[in-house]
DSSP file (Angstrom, degrees, kcal/mol; ACC not computed):
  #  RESIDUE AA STRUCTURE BP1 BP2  ACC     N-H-->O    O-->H-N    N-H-->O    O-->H-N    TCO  KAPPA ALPHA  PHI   PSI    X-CA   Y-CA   Z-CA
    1    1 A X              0   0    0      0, 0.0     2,-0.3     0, 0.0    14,-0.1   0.000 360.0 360.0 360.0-114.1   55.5   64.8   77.6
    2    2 A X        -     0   0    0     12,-0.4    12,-3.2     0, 0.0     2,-0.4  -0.790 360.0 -97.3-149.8-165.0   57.8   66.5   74.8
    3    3 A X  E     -A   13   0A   0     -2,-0.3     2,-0.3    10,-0.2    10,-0.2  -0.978  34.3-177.8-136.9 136.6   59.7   69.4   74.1
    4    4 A X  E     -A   12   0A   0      8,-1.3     8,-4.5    -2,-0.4     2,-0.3  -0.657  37.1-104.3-130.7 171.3   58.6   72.0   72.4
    5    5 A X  E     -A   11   0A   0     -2,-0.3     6,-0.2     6,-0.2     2,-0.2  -0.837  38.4-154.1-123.3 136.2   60.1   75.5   71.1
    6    6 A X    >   -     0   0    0      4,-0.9     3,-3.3    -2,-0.3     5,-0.0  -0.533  47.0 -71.4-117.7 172.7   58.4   78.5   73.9
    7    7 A X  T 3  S+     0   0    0      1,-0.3    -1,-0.0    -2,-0.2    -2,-0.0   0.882 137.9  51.1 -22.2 -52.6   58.0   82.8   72.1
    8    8 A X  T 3  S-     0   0    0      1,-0.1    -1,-0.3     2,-0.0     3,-0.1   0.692 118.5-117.5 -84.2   4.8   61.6   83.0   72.4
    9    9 A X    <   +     0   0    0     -3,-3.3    -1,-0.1     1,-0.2     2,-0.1   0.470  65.3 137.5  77.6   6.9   62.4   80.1   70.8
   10   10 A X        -     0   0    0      1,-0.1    -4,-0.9    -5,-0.1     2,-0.9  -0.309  62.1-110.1 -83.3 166.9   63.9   78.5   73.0
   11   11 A X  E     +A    5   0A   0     -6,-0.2     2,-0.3    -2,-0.1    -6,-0.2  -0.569  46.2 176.0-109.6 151.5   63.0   74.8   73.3
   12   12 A X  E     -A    4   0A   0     -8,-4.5    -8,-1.3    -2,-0.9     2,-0.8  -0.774  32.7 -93.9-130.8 163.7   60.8   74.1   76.8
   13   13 A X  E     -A    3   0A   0     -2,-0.3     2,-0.4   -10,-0.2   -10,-0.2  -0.794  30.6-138.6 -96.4 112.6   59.2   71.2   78.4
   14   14 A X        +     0   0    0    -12,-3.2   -12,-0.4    -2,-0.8     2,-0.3  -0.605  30.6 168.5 -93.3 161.9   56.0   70.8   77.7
   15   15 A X     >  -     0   0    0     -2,-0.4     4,-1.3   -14,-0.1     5,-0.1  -0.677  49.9-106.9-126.3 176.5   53.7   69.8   80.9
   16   16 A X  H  > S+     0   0    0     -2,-0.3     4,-2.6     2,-0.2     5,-0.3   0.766 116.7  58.9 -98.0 -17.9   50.1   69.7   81.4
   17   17 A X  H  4 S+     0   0    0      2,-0.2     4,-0.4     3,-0.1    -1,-0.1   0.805 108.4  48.8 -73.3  -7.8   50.1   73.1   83.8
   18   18 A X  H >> S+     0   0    0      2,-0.2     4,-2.0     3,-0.1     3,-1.6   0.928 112.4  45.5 -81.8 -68.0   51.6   74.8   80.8
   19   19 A X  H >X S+     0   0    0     -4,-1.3     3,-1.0     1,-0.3     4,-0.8   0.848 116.2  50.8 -40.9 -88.2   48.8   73.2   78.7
   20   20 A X  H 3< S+     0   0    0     -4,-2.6    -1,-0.3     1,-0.3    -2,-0.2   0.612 108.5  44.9 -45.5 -25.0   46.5   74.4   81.6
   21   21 A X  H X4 S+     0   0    0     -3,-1.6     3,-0.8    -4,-0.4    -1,-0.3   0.937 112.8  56.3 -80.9 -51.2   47.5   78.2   82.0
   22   22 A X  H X< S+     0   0    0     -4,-2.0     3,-1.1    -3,-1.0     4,-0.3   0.823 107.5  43.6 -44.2 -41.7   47.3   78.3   78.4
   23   23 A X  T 3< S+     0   0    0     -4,-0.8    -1,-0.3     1,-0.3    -3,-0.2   0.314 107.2  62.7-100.2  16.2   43.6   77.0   78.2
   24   24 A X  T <  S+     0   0    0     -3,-0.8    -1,-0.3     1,-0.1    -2,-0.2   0.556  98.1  60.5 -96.2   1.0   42.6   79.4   81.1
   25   25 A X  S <  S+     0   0    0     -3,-1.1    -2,-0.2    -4,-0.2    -1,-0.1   0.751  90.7  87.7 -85.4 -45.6   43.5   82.0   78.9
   26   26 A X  S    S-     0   0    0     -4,-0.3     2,-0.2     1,-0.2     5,-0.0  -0.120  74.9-106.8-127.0 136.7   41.1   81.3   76.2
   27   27 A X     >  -     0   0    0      1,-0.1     4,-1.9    -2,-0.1     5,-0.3  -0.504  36.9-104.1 -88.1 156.3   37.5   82.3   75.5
   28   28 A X  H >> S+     0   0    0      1,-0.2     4,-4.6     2,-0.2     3,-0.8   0.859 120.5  47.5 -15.6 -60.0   34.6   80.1   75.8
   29   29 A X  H 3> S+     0   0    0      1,-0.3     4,-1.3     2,-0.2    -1,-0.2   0.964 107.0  56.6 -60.8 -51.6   34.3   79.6   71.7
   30   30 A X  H 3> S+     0   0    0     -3,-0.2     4,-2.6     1,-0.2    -1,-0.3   0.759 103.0  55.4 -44.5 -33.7   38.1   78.9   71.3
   31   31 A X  H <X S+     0   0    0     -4,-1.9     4,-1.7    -3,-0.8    -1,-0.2   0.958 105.5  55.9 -60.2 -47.8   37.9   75.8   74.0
   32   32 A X  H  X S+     0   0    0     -4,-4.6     4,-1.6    -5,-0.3    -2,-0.2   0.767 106.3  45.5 -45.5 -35.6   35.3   74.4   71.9
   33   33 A X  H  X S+     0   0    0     -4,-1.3     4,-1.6     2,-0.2    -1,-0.3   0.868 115.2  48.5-101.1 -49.7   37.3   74.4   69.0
   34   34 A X  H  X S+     0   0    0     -4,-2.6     4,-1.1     2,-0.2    -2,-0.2   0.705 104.6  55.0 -58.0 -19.0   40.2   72.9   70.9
   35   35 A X  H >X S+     0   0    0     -4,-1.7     3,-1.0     2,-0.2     4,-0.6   0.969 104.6  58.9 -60.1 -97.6   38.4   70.1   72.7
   36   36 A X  H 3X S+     0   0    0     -4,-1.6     4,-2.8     1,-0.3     5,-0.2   0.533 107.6  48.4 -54.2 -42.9   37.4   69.1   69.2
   37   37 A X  H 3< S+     0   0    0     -4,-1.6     4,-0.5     2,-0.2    -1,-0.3   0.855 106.1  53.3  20.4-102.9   41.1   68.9   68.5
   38   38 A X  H XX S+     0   0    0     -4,-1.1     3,-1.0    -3,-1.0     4,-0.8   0.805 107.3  52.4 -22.1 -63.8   41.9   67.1   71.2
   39   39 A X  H >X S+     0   0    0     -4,-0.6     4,-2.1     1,-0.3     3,-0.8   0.896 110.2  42.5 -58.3 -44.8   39.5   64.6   70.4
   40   40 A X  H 3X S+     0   0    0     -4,-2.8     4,-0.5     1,-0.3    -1,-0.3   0.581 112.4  52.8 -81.5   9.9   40.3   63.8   66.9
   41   41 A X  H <> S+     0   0    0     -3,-1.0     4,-0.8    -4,-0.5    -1,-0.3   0.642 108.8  52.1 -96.1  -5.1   43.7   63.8   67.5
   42   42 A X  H << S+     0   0    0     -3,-0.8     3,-0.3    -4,-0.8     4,-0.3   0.820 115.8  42.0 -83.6 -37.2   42.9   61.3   70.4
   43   43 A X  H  < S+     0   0    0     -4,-2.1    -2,-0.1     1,-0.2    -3,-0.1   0.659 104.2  61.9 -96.5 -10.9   40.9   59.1   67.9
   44   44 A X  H  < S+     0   0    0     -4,-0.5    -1,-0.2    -5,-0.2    -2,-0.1   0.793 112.0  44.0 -73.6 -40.3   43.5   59.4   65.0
   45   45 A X  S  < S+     0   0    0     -4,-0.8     2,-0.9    -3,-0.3    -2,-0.2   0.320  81.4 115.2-103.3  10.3   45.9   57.6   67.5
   46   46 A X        -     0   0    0     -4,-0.3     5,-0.3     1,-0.1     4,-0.1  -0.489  64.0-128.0 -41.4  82.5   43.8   55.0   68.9
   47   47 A X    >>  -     0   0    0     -2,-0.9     3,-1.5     3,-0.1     4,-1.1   0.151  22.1-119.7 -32.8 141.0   45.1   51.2   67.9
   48   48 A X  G >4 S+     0   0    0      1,-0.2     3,-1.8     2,-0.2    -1,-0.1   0.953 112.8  66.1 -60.8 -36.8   42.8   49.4   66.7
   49   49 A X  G 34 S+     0   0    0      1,-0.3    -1,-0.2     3,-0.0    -2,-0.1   0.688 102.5  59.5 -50.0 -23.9   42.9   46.9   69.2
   50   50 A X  G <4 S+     0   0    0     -3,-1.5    -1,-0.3    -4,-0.1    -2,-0.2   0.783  82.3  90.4 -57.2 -44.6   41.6   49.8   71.3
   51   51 A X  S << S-     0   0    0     -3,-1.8     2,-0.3    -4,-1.1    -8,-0.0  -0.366  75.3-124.4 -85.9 152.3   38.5   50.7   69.7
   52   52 A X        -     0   0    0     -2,-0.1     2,-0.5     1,-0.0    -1,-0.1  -0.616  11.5-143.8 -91.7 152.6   35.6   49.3   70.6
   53   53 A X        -     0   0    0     -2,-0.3     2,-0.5     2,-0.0    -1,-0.0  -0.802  16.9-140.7-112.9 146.9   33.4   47.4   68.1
   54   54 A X        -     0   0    0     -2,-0.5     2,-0.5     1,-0.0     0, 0.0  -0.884  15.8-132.3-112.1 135.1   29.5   48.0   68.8
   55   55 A X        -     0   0    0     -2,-0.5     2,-0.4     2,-0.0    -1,-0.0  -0.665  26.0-123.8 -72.4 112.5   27.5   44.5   68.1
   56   56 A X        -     0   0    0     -2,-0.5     2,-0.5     1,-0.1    -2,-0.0  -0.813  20.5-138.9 -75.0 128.7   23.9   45.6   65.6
   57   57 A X    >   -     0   0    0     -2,-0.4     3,-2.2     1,-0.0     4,-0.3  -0.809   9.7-130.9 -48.9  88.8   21.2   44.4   67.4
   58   58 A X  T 3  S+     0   0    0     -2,-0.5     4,-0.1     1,-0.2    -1,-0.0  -0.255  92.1   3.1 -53.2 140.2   18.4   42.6   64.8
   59   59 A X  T >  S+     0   0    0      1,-0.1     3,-3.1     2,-0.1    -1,-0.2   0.442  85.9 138.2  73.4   2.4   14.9   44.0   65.5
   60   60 A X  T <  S+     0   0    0     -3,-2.2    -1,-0.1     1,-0.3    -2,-0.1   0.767  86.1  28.4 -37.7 -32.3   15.9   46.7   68.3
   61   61 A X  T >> S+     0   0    0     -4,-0.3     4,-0.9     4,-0.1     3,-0.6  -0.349  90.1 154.0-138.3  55.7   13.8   49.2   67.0
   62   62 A X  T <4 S+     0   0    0     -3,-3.1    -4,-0.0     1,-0.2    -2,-0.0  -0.452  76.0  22.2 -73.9 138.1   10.9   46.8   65.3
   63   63 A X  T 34 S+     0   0    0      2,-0.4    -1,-0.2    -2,-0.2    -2,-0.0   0.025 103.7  89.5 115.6 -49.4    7.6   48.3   65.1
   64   64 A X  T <4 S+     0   0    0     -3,-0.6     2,-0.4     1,-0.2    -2,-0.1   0.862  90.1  49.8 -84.4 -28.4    9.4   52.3   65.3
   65   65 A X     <  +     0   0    0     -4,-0.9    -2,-0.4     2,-0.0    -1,-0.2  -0.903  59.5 171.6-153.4 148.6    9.8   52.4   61.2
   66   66 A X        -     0   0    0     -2,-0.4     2,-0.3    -3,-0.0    -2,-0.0  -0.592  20.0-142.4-141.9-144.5    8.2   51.9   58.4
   67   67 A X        -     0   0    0     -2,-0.1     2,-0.4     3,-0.0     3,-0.0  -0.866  34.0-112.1-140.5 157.8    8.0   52.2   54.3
   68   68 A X    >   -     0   0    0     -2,-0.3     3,-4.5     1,-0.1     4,-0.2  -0.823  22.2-122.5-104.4 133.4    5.2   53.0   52.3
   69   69 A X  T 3  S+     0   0    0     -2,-0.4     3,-0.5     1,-0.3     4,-0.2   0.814 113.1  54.2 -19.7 -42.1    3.4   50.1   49.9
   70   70 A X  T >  S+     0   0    0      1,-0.2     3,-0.5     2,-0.1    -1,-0.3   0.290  72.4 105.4-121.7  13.7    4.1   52.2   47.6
   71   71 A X  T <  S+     0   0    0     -3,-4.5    -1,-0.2     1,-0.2    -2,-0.1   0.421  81.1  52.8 -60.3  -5.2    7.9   53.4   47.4
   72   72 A X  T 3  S+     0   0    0     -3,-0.5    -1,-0.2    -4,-0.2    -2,-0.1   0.855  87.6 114.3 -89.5 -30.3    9.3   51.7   44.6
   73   73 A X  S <  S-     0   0    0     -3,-0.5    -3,-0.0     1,-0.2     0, 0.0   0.062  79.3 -94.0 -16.1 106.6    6.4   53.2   42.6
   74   74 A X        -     0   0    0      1,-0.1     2,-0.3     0, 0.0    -1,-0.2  -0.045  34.5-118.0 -51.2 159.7    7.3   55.8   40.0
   75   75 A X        -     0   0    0     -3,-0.1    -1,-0.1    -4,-0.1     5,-0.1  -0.765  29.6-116.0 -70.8 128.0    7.2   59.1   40.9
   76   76 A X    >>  -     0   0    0     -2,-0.3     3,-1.0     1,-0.1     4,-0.6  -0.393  29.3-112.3 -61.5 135.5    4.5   61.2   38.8
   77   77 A X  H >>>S+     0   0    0      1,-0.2     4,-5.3     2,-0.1     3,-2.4   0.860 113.0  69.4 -42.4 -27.4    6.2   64.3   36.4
   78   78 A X  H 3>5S+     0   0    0      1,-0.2     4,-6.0     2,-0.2    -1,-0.2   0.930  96.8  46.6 -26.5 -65.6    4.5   66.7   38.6
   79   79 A X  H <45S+     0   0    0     -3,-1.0    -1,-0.2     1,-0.3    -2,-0.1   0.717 119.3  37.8 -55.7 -19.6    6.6   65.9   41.4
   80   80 A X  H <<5S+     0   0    0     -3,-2.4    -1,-0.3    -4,-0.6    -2,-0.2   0.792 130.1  37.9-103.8 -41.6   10.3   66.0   39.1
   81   81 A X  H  <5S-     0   0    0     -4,-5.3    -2,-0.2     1,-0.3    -3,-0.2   0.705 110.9-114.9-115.7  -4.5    8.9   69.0   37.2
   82   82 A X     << -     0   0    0     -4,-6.0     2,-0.3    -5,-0.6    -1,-0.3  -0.396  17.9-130.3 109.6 174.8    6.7   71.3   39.7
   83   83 A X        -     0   0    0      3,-0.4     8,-0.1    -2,-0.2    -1,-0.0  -0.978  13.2-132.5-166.6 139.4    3.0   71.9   39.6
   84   84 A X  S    S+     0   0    0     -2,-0.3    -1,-0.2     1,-0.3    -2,-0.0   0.982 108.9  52.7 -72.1 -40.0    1.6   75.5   39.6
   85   85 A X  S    S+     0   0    0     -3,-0.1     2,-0.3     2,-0.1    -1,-0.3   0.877 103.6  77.6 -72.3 -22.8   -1.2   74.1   42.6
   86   86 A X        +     0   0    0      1,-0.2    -3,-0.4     5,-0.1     3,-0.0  -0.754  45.3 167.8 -94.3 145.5    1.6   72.8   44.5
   87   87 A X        +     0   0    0     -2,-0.3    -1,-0.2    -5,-0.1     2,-0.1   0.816  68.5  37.8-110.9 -26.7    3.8   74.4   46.5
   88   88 A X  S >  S-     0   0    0     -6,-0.0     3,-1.2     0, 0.0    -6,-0.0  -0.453  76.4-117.8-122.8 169.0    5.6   71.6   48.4
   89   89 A X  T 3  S+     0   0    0      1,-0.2    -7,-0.0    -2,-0.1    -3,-0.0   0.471 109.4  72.0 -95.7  22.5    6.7   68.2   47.4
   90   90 A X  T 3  S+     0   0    0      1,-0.1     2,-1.4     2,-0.0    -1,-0.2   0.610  73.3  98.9-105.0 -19.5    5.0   66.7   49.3
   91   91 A X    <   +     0   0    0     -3,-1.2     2,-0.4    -8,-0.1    -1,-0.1  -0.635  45.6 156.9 -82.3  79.3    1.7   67.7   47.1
   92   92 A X              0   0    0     -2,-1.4    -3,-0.0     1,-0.1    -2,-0.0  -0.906 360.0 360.0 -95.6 146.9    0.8   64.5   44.8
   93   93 A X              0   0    0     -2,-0.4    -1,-0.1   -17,-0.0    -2,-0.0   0.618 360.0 360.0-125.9 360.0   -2.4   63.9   43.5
């Protein structure tokens, strides 16, 4: 691994059972927040050659969404400026 500087300052070896006493120490919430750590420092030093590239698939999820005729459509002012009978934005008439 590396060397590292321990309380007294003295400089120490680090291992992964030192890493491992340390994270038995630790409450729940604190792991969490070190795992996520770990990871981006894992992904920060990834090669590129490493990473995998995901292929898009045309038409994977045909069918699952869609757009309304009528979405380029202006919007009415109501909707930009509020309308006492509506409460949500969702309320055009």
């Amino acid at each position: 691994m590396g060397l590292y500087r321990d309380e007294q300052g003295t400089k120490a070896m680090i291992t992964v059972e030192t890493i491992v006493n340390e994270l038995n120490s630790l409450p729940e919430p604190l792991l969490a927040e070190v795992l996520s750590f770990i990871r981006g420092a894992k992904n920060k030093f990834v090669q590129p050659s490493q990473q995998v590239e995901f292929q898009r698939v045309a038409g994977l999820h045909e069918g699952q969404i869609w757009m309304s005729d009528d979405f380029n459509e202006s919007l009415p002012d109501e909707f930009w400026l509020g309308d006492d009978d509506c409460q949500n934005y969702g309320c055009i008439s």
